[in-house]
Structures are given as structure tokens and as C-alpha cells.
C-alpha positions as CSV (number, residue, x, y, z in Angstrom):
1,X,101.6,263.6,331.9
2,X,104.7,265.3,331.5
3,X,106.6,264.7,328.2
4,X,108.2,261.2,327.9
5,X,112.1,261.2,327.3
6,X,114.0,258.3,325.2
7,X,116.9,256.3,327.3
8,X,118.7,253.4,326.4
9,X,118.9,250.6,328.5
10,X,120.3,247.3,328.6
11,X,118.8,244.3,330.1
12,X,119.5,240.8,330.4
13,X,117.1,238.2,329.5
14,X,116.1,237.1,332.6
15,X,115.1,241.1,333.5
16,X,113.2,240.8,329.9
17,X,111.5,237.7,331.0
18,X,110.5,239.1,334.4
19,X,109.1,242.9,332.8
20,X,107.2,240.2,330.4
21,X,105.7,238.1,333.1
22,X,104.8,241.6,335.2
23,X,103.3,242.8,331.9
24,X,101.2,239.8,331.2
25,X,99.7,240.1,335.2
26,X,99.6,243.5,335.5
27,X,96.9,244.3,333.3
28,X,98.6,243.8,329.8
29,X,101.2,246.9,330.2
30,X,103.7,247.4,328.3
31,X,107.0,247.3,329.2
32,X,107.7,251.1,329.9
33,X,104.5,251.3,331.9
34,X,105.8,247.9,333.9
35,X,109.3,250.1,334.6
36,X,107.9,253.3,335.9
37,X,105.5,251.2,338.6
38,X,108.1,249.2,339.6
39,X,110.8,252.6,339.6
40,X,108.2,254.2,341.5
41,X,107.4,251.4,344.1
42,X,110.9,251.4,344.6
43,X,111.7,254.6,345.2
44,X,108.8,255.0,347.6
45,X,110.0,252.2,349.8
46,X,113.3,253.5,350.0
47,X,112.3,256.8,351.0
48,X,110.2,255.7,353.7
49,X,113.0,253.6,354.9
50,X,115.5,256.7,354.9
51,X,112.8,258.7,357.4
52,X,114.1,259.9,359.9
53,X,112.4,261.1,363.6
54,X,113.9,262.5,367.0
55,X,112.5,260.1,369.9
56,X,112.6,262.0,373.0
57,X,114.6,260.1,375.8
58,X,113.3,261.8,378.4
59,X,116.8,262.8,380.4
60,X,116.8,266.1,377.8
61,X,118.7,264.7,374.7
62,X,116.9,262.9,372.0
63,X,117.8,260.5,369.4
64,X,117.6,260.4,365.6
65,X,116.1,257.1,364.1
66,X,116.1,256.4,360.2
67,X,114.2,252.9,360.1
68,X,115.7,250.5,363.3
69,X,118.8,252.2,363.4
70,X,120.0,255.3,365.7
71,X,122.0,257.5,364.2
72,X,122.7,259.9,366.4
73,X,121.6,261.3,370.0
74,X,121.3,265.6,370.3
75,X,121.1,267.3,373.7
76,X,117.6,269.2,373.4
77,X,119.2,272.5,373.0
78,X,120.5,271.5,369.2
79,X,117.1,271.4,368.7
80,X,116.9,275.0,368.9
81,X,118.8,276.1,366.3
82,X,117.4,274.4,363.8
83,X,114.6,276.3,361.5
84,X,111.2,275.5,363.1
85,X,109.8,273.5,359.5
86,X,112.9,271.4,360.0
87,X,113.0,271.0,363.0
88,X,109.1,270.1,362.8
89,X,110.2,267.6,360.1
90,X,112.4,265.7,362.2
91,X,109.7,265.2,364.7
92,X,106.7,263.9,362.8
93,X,108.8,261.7,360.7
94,X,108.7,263.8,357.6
95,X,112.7,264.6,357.5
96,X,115.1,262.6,355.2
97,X,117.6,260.6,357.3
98,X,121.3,262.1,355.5
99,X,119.6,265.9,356.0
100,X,118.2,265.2,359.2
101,X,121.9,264.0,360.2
102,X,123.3,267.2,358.7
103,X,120.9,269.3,360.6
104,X,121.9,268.2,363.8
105,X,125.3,268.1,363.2
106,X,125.6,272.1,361.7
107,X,122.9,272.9,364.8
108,X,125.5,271.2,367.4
109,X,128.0,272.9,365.9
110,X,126.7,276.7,365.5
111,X,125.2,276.1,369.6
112,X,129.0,274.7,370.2
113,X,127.3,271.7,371.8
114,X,128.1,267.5,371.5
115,X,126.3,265.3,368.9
116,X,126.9,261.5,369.9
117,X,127.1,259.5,366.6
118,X,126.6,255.6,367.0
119,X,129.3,253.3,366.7
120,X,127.4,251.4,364.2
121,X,127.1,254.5,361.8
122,X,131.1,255.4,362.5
123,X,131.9,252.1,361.4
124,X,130.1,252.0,358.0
């Protein structure tokens, strides 16, 4: 284990209560063992909802999903000029969804080729 280091945080006690009552059915942890599972459990499920893949749409463009959501749609030819263990990335899922954008974008730009953005994602 990596050396522990000393923050201070403020909770209400309601947050108390609930690291308590996770404590108590958890195994009897203590309270910094309660945070880092549920900091952990977080994180992961956030990162897995940020992944992002290319689904091929079969007319020569693809599009970039991150969860439900499309983000973006690339002609195939982007795809190209994107480094091969990115590129790979995109297309088994592995990629996060902000780089995967950024990737696209920079390999639409250097090919001087069209990224379509969704409406959805201008908006927000």
C-alpha cells in the first residue's frame, strides 16, 4: 500500500451517519476504509460511463458513442490519422470519451475533413 496522506474534510451528520451505517455492514471498517471503497466504486462507474467507441455505420463514416449518447459522426478517413493504439482505443471501447472527442476533432482537422458534432452535445 502506498503511503497514506492526511486531508481534512468536512461532513455533515447525515454523511457521518451513512459512513457509520456502511461501516457497521461492511465488515466493521473504519471510516477511511468505508471512503476509499465508495471513492473507488465511484470513480469506476464514472469511467465506464465516459467510454467511448466508434460504431461503424456502414455508408463510410462512423460515430462516436460515450454511454447512450452520440457525440460525434467522423468520415472513415479521420480515422486514419489518428495513431494506430488510439485509434485501436476508440474501437474496443477502451478510449475516454473528452480524448476520444479531441482525437477526432485534431484528426478532421490535420486530413482537412468534416466532423459532425450532435446538436445535443452543441447545446450543453
Amino acid at each position: 500500500m502506498s503511503d497514506l496522506i492526511t486531508r481534512t474534510y468536512r461532513f455533515s451528520k447525515e454523511t457521518l451517519a451513512q459512513i457509520e451505517w456502511l461501516a457497521a455492514r461492511l465488515g466493521g471498517l473504519d471510516a477511511t476504509s468505508v471512503l476509499r471503497q465508495a471513492i473507488a466504486e465511484l470513480y469506476h462507474r464514472k469511467q465506464a460511463e465516459w467510454r467511448a467507441c466508434l460504431v461503424d455505420q456502414g455508408d463510410g463514416s462512423y460515430t462516436l458513442q460515450v454511454g447512450e449518447r452520440t457525440l460525434a459522426q467522423v468520415n472513415a478517413s479521420v480515422l486514419d490519422k489518428l495513431p494506430e493504439g488510439e485509434r485501436e482505443g476508440i474501437f474496443t471501447g477502451e478510449a475516454d470519451g473528452l480524448s476520444a472527442l479531441t482525437l477526432l476533432l485534431l484528426g478532421a482537422a490535420v486530413g482537412d475533413d468534416v466532423v459532425w458534432l450532435s446538436d445535443d452535445l452543441v447545446e450543453k
